[in-house]
C-alpha positions as a LaTeX table, in Angstrom:
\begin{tabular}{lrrr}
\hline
Residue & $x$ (\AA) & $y$ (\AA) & $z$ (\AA) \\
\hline
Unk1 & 0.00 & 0.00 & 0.00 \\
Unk2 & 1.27 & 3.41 & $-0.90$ \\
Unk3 & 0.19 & 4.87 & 1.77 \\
Unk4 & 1.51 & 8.84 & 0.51 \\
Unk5 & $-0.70$ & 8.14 & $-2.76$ \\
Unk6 & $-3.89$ & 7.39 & $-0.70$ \\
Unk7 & $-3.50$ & 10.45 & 1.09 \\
Unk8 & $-2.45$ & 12.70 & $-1.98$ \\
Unk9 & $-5.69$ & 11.55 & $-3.59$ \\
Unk10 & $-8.23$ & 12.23 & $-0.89$ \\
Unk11 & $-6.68$ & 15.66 & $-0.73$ \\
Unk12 & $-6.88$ & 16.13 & $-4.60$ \\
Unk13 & $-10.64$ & 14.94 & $-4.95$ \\
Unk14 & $-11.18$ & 18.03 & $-2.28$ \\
Unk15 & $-9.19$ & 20.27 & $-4.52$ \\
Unk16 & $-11.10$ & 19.09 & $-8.06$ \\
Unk17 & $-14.20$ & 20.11 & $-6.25$ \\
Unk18 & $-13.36$ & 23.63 & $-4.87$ \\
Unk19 & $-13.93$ & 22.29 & $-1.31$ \\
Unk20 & $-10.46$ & 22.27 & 0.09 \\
Unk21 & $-10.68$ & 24.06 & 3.21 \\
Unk22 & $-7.58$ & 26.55 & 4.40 \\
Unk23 & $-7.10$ & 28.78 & 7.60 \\
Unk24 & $-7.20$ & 32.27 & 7.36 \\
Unk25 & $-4.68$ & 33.48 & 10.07 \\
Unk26 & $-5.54$ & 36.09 & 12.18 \\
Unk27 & $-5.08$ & 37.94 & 15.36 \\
Unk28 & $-7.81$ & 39.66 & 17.05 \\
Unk29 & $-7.15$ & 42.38 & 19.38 \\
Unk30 & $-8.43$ & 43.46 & 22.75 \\
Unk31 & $-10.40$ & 46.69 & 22.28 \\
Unk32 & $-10.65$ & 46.24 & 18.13 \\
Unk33 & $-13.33$ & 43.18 & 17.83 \\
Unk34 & $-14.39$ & 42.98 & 15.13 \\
Unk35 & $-11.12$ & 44.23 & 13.29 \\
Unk36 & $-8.16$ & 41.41 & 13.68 \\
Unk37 & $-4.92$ & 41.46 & 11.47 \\
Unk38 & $-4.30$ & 38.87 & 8.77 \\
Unk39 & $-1.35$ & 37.05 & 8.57 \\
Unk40 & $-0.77$ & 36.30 & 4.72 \\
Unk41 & 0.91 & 33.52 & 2.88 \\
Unk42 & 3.81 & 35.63 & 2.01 \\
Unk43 & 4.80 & 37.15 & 5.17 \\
Unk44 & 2.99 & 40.21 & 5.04 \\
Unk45 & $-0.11$ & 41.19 & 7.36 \\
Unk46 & $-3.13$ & 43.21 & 6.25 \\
Unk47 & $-5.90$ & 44.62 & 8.50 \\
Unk48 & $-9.28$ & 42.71 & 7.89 \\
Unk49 & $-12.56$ & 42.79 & 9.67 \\
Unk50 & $-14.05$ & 38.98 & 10.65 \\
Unk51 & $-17.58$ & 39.11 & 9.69 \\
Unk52 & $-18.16$ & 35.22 & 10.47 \\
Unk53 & $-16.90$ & 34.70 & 13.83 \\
Unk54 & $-19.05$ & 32.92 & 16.93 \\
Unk55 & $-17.93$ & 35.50 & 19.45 \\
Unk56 & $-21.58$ & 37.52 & 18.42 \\
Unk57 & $-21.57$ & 39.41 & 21.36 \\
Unk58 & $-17.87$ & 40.50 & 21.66 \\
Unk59 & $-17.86$ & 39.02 & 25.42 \\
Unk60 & $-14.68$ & 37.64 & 24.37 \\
Unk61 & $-13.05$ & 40.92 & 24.91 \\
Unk62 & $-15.05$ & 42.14 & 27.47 \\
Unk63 & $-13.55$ & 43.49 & 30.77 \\
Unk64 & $-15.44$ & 41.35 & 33.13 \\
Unk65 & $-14.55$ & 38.41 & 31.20 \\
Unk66 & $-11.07$ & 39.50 & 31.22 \\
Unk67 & $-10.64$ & 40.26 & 34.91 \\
Unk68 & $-11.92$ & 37.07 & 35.95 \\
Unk69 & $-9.35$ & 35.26 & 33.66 \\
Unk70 & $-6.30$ & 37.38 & 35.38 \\
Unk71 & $-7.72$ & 36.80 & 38.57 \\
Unk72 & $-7.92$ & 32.90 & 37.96 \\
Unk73 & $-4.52$ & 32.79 & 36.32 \\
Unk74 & $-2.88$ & 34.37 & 39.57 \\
Unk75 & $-4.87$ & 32.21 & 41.60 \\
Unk76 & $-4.09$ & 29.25 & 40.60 \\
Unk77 & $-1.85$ & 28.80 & 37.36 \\
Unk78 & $-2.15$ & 27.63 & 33.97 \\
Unk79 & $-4.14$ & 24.01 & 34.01 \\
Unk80 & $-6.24$ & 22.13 & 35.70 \\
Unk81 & $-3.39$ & 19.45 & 36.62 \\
Unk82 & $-6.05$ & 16.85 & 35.70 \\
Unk83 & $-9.62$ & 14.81 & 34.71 \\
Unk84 & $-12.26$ & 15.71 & 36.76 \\
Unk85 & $-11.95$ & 12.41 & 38.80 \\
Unk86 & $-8.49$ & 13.26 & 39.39 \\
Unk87 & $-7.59$ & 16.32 & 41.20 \\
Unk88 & $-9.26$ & 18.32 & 38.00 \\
Unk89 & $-12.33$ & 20.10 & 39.67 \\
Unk90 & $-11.51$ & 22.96 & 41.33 \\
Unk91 & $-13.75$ & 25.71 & 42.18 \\
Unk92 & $-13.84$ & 27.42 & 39.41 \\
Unk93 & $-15.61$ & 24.38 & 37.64 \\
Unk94 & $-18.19$ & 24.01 & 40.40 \\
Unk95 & $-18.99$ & 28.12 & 40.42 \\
Unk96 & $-19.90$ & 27.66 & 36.73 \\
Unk97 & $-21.50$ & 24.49 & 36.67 \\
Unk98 & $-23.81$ & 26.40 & 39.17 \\
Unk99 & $-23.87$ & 29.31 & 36.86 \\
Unk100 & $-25.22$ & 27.15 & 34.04 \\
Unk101 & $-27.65$ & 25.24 & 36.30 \\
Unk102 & $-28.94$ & 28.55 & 37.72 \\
Unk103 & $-29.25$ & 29.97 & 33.89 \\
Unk104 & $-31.76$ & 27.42 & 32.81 \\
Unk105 & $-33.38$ & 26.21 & 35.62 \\
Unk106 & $-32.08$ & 22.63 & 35.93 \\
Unk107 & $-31.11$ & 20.98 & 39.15 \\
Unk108 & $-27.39$ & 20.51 & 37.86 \\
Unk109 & $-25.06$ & 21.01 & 35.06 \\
Unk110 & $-21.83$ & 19.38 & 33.79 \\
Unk111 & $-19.24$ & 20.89 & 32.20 \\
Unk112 & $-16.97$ & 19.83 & 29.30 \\
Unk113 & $-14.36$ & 20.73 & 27.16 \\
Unk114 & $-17.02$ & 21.77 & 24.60 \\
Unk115 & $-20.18$ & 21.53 & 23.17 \\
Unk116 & $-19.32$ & 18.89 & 20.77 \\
Unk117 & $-17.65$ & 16.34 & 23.27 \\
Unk118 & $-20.90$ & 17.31 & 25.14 \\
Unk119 & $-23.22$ & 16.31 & 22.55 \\
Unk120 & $-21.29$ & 13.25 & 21.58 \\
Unk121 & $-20.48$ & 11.99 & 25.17 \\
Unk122 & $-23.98$ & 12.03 & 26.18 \\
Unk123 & $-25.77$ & 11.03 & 23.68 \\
Unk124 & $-23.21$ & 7.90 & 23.00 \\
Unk125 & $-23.79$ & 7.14 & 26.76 \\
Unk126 & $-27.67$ & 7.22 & 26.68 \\
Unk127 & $-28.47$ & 3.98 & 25.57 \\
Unk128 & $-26.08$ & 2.47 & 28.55 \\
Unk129 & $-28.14$ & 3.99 & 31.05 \\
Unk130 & $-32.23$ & 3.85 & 28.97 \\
Unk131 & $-31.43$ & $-0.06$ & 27.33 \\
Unk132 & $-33.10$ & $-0.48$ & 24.34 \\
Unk133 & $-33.50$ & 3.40 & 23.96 \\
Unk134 & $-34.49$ & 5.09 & 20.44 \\
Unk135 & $-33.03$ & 8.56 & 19.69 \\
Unk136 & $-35.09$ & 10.37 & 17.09 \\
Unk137 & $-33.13$ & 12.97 & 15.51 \\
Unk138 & $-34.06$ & 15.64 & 13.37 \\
Unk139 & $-31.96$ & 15.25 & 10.12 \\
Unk140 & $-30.00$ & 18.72 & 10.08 \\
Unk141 & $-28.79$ & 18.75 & 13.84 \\
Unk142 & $-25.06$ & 19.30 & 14.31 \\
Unk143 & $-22.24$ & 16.48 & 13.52 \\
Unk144 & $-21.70$ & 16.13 & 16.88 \\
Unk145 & $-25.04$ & 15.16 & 17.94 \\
Unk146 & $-24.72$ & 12.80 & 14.63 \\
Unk147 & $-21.88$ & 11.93 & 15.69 \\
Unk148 & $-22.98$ & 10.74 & 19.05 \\
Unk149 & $-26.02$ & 9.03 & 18.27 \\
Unk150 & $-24.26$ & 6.94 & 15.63 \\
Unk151 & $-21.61$ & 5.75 & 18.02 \\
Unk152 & $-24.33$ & 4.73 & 20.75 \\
Unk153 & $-24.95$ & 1.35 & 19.31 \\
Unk154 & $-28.77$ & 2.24 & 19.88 \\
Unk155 & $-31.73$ & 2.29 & 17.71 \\
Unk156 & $-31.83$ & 5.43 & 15.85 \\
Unk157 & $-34.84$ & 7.10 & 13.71 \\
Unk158 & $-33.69$ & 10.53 & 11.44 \\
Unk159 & $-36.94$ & 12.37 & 10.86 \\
Unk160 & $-37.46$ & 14.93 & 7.86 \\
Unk161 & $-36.02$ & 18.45 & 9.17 \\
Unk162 & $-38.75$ & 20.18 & 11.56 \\
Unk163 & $-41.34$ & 17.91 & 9.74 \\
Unk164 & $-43.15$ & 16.94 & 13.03 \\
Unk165 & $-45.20$ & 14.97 & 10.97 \\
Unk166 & $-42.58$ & 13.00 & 10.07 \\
Unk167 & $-41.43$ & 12.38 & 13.50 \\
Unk168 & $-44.85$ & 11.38 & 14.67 \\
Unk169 & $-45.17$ & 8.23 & 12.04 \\
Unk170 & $-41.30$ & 7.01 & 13.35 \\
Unk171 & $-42.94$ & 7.24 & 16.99 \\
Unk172 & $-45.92$ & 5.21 & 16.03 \\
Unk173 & $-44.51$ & 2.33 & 14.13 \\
Unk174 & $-42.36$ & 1.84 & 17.60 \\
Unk175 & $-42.51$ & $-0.43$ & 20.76 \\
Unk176 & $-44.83$ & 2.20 & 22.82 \\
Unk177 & $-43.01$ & 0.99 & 25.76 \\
Unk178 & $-39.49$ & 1.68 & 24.60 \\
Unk179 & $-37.65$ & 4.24 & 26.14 \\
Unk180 & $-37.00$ & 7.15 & 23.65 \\
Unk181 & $-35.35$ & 10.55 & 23.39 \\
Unk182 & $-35.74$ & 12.99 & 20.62 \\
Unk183 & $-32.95$ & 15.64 & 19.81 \\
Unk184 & $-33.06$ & 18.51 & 17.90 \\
Unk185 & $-31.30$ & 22.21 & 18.18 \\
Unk186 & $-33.02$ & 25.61 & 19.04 \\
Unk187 & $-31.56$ & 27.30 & 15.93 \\
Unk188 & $-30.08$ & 25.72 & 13.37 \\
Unk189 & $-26.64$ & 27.37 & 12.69 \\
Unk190 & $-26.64$ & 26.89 & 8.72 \\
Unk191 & $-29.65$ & 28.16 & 7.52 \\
Unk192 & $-30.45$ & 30.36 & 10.92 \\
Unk193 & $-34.38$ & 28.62 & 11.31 \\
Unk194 & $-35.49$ & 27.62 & 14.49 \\
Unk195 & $-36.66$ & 24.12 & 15.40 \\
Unk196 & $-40.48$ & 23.87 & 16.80 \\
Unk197 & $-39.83$ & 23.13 & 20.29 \\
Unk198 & $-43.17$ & 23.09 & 21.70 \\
Unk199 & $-44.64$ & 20.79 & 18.60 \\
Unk200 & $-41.82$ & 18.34 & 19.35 \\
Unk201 & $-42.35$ & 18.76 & 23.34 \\
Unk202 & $-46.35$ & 17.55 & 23.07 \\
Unk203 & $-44.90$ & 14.60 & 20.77 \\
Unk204 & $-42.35$ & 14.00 & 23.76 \\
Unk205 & $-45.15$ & 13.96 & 26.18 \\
Unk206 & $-47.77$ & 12.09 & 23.98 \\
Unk207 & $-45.22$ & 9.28 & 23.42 \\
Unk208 & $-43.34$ & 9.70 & 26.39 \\
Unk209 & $-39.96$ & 10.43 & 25.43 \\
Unk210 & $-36.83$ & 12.46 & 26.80 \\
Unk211 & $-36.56$ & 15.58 & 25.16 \\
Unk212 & $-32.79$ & 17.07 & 24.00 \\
Unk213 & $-32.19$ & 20.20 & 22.59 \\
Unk214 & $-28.79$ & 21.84 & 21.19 \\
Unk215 & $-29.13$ & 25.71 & 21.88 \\
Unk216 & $-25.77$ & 25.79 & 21.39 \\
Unk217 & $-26.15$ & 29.26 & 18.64 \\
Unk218 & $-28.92$ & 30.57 & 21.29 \\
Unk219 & $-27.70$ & 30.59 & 24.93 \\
Unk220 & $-26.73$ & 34.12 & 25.55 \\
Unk221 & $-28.42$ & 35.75 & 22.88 \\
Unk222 & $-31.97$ & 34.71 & 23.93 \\
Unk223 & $-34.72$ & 35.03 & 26.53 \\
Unk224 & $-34.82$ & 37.36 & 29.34 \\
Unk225 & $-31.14$ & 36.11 & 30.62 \\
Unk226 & $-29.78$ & 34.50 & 27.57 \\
Unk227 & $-30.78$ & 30.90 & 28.59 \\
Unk228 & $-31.96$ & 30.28 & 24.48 \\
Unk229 & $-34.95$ & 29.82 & 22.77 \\
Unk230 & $-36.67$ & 27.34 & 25.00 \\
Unk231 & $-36.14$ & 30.21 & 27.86 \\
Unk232 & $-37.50$ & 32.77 & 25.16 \\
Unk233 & $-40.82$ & 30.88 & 24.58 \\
Unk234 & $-41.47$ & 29.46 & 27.93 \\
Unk235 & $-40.25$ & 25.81 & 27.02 \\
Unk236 & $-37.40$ & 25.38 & 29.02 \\
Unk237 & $-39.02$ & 23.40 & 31.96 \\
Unk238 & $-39.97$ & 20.36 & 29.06 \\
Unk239 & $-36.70$ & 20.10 & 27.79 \\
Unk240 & $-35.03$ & 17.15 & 29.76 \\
Unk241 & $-31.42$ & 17.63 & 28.95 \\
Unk242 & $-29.75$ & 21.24 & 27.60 \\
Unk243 & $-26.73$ & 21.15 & 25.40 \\
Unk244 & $-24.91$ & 25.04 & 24.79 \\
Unk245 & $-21.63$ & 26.30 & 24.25 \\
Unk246 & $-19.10$ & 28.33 & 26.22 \\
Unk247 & $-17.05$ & 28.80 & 23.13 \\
Unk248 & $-19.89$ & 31.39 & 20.62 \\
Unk249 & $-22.30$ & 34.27 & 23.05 \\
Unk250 & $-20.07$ & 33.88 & 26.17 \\
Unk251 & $-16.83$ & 34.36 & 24.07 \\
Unk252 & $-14.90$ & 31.66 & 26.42 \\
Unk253 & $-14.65$ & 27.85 & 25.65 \\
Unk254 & $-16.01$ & 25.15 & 26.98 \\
Unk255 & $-19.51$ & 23.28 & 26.39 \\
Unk256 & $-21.93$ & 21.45 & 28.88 \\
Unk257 & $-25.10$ & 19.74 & 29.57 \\
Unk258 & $-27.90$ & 21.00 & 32.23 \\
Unk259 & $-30.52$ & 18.38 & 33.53 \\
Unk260 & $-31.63$ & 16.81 & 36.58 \\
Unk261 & $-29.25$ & 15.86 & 39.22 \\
Unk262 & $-29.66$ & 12.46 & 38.72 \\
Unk263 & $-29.20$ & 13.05 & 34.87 \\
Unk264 & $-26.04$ & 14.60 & 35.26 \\
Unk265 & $-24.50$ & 12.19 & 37.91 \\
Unk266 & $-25.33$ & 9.05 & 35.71 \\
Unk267 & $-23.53$ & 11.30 & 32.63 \\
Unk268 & $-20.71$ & 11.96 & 34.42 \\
Unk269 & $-19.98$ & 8.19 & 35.70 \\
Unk270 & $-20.59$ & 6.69 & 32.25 \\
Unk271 & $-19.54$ & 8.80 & 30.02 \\
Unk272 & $-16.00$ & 8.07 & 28.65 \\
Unk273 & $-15.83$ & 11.23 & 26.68 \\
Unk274 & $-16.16$ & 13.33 & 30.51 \\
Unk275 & $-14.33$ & 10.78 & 32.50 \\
Unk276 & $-11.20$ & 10.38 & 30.64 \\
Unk277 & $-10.29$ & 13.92 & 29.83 \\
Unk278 & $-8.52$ & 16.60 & 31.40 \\
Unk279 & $-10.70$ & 19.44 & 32.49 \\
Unk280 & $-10.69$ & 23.15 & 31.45 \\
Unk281 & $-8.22$ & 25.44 & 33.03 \\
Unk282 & $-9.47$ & 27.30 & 35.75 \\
Unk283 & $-9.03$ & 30.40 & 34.12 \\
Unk284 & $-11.13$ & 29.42 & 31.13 \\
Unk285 & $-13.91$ & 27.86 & 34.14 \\
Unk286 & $-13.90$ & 31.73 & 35.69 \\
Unk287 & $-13.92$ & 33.88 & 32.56 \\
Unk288 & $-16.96$ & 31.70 & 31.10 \\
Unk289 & $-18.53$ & 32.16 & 34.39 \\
Unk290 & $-18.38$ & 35.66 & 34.49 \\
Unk291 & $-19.36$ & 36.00 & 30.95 \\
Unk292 & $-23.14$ & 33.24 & 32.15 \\
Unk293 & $-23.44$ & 35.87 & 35.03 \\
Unk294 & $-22.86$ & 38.80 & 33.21 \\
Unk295 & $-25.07$ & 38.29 & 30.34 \\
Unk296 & $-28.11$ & 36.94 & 32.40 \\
Unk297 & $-28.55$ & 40.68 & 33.14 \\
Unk298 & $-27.74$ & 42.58 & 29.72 \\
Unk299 & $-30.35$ & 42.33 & 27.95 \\
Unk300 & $-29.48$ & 45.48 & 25.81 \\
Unk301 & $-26.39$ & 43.89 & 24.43 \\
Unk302 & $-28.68$ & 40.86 & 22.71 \\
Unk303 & $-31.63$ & 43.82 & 21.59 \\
Unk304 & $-28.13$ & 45.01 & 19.42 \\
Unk305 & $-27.56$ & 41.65 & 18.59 \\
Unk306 & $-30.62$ & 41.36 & 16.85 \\
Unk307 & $-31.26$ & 44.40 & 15.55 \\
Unk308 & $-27.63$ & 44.37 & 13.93 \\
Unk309 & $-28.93$ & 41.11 & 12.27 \\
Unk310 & $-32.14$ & 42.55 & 11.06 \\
Unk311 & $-30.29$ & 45.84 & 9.31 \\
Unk312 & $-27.75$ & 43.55 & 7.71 \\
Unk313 & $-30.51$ & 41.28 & 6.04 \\
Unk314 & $-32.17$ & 44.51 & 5.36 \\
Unk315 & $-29.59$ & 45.85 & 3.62 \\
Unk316 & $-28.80$ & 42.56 & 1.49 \\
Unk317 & $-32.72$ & 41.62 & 0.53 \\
Unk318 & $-32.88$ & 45.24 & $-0.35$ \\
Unk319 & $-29.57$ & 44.38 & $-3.20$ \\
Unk320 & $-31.21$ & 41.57 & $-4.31$ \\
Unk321 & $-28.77$ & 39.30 & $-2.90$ \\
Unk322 & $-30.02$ & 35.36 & $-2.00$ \\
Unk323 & $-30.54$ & 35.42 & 1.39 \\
Unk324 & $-31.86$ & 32.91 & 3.95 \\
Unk325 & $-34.07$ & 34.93 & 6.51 \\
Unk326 & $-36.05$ & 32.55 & 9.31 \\
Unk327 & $-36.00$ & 35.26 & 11.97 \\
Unk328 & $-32.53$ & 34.55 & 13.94 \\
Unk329 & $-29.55$ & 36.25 & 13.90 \\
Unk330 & $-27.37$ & 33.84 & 11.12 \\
Unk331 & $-27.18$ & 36.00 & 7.51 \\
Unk332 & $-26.64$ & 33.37 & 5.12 \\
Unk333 & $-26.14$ & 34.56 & 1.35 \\
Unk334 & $-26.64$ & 31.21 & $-1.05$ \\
Unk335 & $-24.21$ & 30.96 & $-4.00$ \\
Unk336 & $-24.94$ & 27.35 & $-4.87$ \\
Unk337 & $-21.31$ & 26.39 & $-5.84$ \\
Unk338 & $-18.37$ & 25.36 & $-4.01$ \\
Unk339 & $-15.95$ & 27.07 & $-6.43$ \\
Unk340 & $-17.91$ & 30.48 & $-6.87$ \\
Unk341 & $-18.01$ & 30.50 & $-2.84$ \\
Unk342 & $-14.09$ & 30.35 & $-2.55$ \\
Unk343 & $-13.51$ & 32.87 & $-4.88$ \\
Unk344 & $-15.96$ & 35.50 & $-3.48$ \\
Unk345 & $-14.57$ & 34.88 & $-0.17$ \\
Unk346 & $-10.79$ & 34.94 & $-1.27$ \\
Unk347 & $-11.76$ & 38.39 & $-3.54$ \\
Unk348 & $-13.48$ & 40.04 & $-0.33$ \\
Unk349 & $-10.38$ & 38.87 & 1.76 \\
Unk350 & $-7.85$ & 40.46 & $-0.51$ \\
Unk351 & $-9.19$ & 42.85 & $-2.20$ \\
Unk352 & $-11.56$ & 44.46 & 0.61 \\
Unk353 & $-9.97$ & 42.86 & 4.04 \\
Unk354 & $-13.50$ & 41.21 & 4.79 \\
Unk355 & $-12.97$ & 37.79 & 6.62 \\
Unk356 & $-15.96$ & 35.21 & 5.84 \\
Unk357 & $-14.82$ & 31.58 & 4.91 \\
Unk358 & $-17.05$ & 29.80 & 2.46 \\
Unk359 & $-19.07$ & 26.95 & 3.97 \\
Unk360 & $-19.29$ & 23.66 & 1.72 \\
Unk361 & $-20.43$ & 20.02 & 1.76 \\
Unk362 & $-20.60$ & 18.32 & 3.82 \\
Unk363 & $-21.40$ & 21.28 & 6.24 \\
Unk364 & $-24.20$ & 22.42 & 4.01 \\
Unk365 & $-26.06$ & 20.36 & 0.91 \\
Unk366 & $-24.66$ & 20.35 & $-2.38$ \\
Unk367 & $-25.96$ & 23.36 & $-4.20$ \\
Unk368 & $-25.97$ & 25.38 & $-1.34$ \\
Unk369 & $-22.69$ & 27.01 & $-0.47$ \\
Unk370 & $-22.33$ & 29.47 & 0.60 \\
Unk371 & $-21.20$ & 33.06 & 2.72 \\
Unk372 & $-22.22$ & 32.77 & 6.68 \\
Unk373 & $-22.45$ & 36.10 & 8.05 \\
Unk374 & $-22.34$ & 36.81 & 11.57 \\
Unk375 & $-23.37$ & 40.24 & 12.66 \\
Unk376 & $-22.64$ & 41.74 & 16.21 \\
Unk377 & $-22.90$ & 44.45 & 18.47 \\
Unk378 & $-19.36$ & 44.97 & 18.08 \\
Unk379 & $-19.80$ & 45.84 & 13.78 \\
Unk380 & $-20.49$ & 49.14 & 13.48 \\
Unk381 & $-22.33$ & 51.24 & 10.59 \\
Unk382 & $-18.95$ & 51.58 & 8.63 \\
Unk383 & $-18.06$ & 48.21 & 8.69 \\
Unk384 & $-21.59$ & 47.09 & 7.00 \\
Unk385 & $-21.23$ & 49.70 & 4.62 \\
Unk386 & $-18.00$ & 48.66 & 3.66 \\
Unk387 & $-19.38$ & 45.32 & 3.64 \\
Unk388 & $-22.35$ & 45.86 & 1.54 \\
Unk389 & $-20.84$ & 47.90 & $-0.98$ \\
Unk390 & $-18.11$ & 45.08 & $-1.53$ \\
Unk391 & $-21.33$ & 42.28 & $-1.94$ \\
Unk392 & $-22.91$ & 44.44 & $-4.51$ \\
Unk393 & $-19.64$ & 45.26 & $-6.45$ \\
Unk394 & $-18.28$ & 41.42 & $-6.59$ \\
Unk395 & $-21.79$ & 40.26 & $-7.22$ \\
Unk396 & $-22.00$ & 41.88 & $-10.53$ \\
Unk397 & $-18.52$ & 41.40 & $-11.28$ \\
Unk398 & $-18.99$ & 37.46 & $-10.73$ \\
Unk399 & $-22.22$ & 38.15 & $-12.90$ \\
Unk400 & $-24.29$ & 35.72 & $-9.92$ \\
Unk401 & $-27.84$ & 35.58 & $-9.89$ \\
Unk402 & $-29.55$ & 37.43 & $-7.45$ \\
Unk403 & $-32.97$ & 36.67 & $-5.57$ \\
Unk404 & $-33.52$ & 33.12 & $-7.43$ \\
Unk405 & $-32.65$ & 30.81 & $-4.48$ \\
Unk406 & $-34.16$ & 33.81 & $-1.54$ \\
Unk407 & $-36.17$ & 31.93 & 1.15 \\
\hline
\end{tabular}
């Protein structure tokens, strides 16, 4: 076996089809979100301004946030010297696990390394402690809840996207007395729609299943203290088991589940993907909590948030330009082809030091690659002007249709 060919292949076929993915490296600095400094191929740097980063609030930056960090760092030192079984849980971890747990109302919360090894440790752990359980998932939630329900050795049902109808015919050709869990996200980060919670909550009850949701690109953004959608609508105390992110709002790192006490106890003795890894510094454990405490009380910084997203969108369906608009705060602009997408992302780079990395399959369908924009508090008026005038120029220029794929 030529071992060097196999690889140079699989890395060609991703070239051929205009999917190859490359970093962009940049520095952000404190005080200049959303501006960073690109470090180019040739040694050079250039001044660009990230319009598809996670940190939507800017909390990564912010002086709470910050302080918390230094104080943590003088405290105690760089890591946490170990797993959480083994001298790893310090207070810091236990102050935000409470945090979290006080954010959305659960009895408890655990706390991992992030949202993805949360997703995939628990749900791969499920069926250990429901045997015989069926996950329902909805067919667009994240690859690590994929992930994780594929590695469960469990029964597994993948219903139509939002189609509750779907879901409901899976639920009735089952055992009625099997145990079952259905997951789905709050907002889907792709496409920026939101799932329908409550439908999918009265299925829950009617068939008497666990309920999981992934508000992982909704916890600190919505509801009256940034607990996410179900906390927005009033659904929070039907969801079972809450997976978000440290990492995107909070502008930290880090990921977790809230649930009962009992939920979280059995997680954290089963689960391999908790058990067997170091935890988070301590200093990462205090800024995130800061950030959970912080934004449970500033509301005006998400009312930005959103209205930020609502001029952008504004601005772009007013162009012409093929949005996606279900409401949330994701701006994506459709281009349909993996090529065209690297191109108009590489020209706005270059030529107009706007940072927003093309998406392609398999993050997105074929046909529908495209730019993800992410506006924030922290984007001012002459950034999206700079920004929409550069959409409108290389639109034309790349003579791309306009309107025809618009939800």
């Amino acid at each position: 076996m030529d071992y060097d060919h196999k690889l140079d292949e699989a890395l060609s076929r991703l070239h051929e089809e205009g999917r190859y993915r490359t970093f962009i490296e940049i520095e952000r600095r404190k005080g200049q979100f959303p501006h960073a400094t690109w470090s180019k191929p040739d040694g050079s740097e250039m001044p660009v301004t990230v319009w598809c980063g996670n940190d939507y609030l800017g909390m990564g930056q912010h002086p709470v946030v910050l302080e918390a960090m230094h104080e943590a760092i003088d405290a105690t030192g760089a890591g946490s010297g170990g797993t959480r079984n083994i001298s790893g849980t310090t207070i810091y971890h236990k102050r935000l696990e409470a945090e979290i747990a006080d954010l959305h109302q659960k009895e408890e919360a655990l706390l991992f390394t992030s949202a993805y090894i949360a997703n995939d440790a628990t749900l791969s752990t499920l069926p250990k402690l429901f045997p015989g359980l069926i996950i329902y998932s909805d067919a667009l939630n994240h690859a690590s809840m994929i992930e994780g329900v594929r590695r469960n050795g469990g029964a597994k049902r993948i219903f139509r996207h939002n189609d509750v109808a779907h879901l409901r015919e899976l639920l009735e050709a089952d055992d009625p007395a099997a145990p079952k869990l259905i997951a789905f996200e709050s907002v889907y980060s792709m496409d920026g729609d939101f799932g329908p919670i409550e439908e999918l909550c009265d299925l829950a009850d009617e068939f008497g299943a666990l309920t999981y949701i992934d508000e992982v690109h909704a916890v600190g953004m919505y509801g009256p203290r940034g607990a996410g959608v179900a906390e927005r609508d009033n659904l929070a105390h039907r969801i079972d088991i809450i997976n978000g992110t440290l990492a995107k709002a909070y502008g930290v790192m880090g990921g977790y589940i809230a649930a009962s006490a009992k939920m979280c106890d059995a997680v954290r003795s089963y689960a391999p993907g908790f058990i067997f890894t170091t935890s988070l510094p301590p200093s990462v454990a205090a800024a995130a909590a800061a950030s959970v405490k912080h934004l449970k009380t500033d509301q005006s910084l998400r009312e930005q948030h959103q209205t930020q997203a609502k001029i952008l969108k504004t601005r772009l369906k007013g162009m012409g330009l093929p949005i996606i608009d279900h409401g949330s705060h994701i701006v994506p602009v459709i281009v349909g082809d993996p090529v065209h997408t690297k191109q108009l992302s590489d020209m706005l780079l270059e030529n107009f030091g706007i940072y927003v990395q093309p998406i392609n399959f398999p993050t997105v369908p074929r046909g529908t690659e495209r730019l993800r924009f992410t506006p924030s508090p922290v984007h001012g008026p002459d950034e999206m002007d700079k920004l929409v005038r550069a959409l409108d120029s290389l639109w034309s220029h790349c003579e791309l249709n306009r309107a025809e794929l618009s939800a």
